[in-house]
C-alpha positions in Angstrom: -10.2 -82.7 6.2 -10.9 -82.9 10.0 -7.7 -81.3 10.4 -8.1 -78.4 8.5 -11.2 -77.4 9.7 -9.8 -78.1 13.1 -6.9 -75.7 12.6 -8.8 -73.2 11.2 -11.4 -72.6 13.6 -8.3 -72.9 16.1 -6.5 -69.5 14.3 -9.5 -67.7 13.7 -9.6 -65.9 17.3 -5.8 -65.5 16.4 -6.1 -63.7 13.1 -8.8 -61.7 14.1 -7.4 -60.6 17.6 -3.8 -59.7 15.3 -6.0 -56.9 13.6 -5.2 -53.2 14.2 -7.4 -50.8 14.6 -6.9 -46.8 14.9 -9.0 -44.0 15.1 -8.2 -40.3 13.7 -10.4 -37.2 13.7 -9.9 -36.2 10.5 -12.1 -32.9 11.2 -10.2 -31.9 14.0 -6.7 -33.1 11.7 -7.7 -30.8 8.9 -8.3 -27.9 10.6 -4.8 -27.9 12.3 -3.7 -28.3 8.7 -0.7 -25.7 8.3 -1.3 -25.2 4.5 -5.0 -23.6 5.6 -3.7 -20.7 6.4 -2.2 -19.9 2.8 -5.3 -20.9 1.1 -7.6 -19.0 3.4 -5.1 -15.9 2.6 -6.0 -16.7 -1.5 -9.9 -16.9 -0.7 -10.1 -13.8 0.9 -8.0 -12.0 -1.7 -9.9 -13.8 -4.4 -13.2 -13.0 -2.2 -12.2 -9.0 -1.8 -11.7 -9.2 -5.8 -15.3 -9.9 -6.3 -16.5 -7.8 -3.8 -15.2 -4.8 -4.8 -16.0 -5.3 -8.5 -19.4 -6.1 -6.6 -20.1 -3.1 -5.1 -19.0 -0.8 -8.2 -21.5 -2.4 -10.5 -24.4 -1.3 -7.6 -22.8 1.8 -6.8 -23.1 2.5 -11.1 -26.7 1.3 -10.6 -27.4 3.3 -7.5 -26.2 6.2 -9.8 -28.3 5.5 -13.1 -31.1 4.4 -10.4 -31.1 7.7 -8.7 -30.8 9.9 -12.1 -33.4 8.1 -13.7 -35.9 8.8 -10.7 -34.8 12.4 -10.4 -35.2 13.1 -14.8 -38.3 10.4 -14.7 -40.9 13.0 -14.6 -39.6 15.1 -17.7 -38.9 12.2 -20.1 -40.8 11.1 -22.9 -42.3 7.7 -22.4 -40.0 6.1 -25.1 -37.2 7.5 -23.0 -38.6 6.5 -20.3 -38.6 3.1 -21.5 -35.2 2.6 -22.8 -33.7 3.7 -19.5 -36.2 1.1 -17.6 -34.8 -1.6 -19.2 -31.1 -0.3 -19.1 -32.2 -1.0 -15.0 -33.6 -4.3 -15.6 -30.4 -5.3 -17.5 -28.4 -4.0 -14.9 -30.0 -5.3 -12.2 -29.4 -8.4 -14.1 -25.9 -8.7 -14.6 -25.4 -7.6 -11.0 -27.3 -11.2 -10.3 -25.3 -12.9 -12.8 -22.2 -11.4 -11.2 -23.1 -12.3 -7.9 -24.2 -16.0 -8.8 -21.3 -16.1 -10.7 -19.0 -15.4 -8.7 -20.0 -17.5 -5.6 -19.6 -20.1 -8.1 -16.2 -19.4 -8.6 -15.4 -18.7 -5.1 -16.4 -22.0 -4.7 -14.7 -24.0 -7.3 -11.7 -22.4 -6.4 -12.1 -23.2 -2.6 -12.2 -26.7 -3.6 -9.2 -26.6 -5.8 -7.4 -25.1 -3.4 -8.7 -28.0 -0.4 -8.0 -30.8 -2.5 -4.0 -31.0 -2.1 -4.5 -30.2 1.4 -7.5 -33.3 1.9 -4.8 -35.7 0.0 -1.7 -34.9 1.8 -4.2 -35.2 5.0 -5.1 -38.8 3.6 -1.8 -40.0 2.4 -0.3 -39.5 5.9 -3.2 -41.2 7.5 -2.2 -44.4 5.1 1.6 -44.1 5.7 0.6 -44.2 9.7 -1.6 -47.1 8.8 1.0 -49.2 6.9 4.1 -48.1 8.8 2.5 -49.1 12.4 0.5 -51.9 11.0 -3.1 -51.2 11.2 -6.0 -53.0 9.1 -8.1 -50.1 9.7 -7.8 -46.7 11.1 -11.2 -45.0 11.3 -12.6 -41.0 11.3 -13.4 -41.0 14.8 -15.6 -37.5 13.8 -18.2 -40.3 12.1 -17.9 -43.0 15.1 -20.9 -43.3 17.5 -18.7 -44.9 19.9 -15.0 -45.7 20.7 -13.8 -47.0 23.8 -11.4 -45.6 25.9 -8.7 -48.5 25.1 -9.4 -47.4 21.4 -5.8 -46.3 19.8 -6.4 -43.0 18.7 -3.4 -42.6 15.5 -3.9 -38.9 15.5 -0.4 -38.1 17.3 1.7 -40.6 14.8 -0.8 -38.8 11.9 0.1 -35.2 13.0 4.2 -36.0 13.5 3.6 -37.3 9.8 2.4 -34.2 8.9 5.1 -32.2 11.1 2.4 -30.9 13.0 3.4 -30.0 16.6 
């Protein structure tokens, strides 16, 4: 029982010193991402969709807006009335639109990330098991890493086939 105590304390310094460590900035990494470019392309058409359709809807309530203030004083109060609230409801569905849409936007901004976030982190764990690392950290969350620190980011970036 000596023994094995004996020998295990003896390989402890040796299994811990045979750990790997890496460091990646995966901010810095996904940012350099090549596929960003097509899916900013897709938000800003998708973005330009809304904001046209956007600016008709107040453009059409500019319009109604406007006539109503200009016919306002030679209506009947019941008239009156009805086109008020055909304003409110306007004014409404403009908001709905709006908050709609940057709903949208945003679900589709995520859809459109997430591929790019998984190939991003499936290269980052190829690096890590071809080279043999325990752990390869996001040096964008580290408070420190020391200069003898072996930053992965190059073998990352030729996994990627990013130059």
């Amino acid at each position: 029982m000596k023994k094995i105590i004996i020998i295990i304390a003896l390989a402890m310094p040796v299994l811990v010193m045979a750990q790997k460590f890496g460091h990646v900035n995966t901010s810095e990494l996904f940012t350099i991402m090549p596929e960003l470019n097509s899916v900013k392309l897709k938000m800003d058409t998708v973005q330009s969709q809304y904001e046209n359709q956007l600016t008709l809807m107040q453009e059409e309530f500019q319009k109604k807006a406007q006539d109503y203030q200009a016919q306002a004083s030679t209506m009947t109060d019941a008239i009156r009335q009805i086109r008020e609230q055909e304003l409110q409801e306007m004014q409404q569905r403009i908001q709905l639109f709006y908050q709609t849409a940057e709903q949208d936007i945003q679900k589709q901004q995520q859809e459109l990330l997430a591929p790019v976030h998984d190939r991003m982190a499936k290269a980052i764990e190829a690096v890590g098991q071809k080279e043999g690392y325990t752990y390869i950290f996001d040096s964008a969350a580290m408070v420190y890493i020391s200069p003898t620190a072996i930053d992965a980011m190059p073998a990352v970036k030729k996994e990627l086939g990013i130059k």
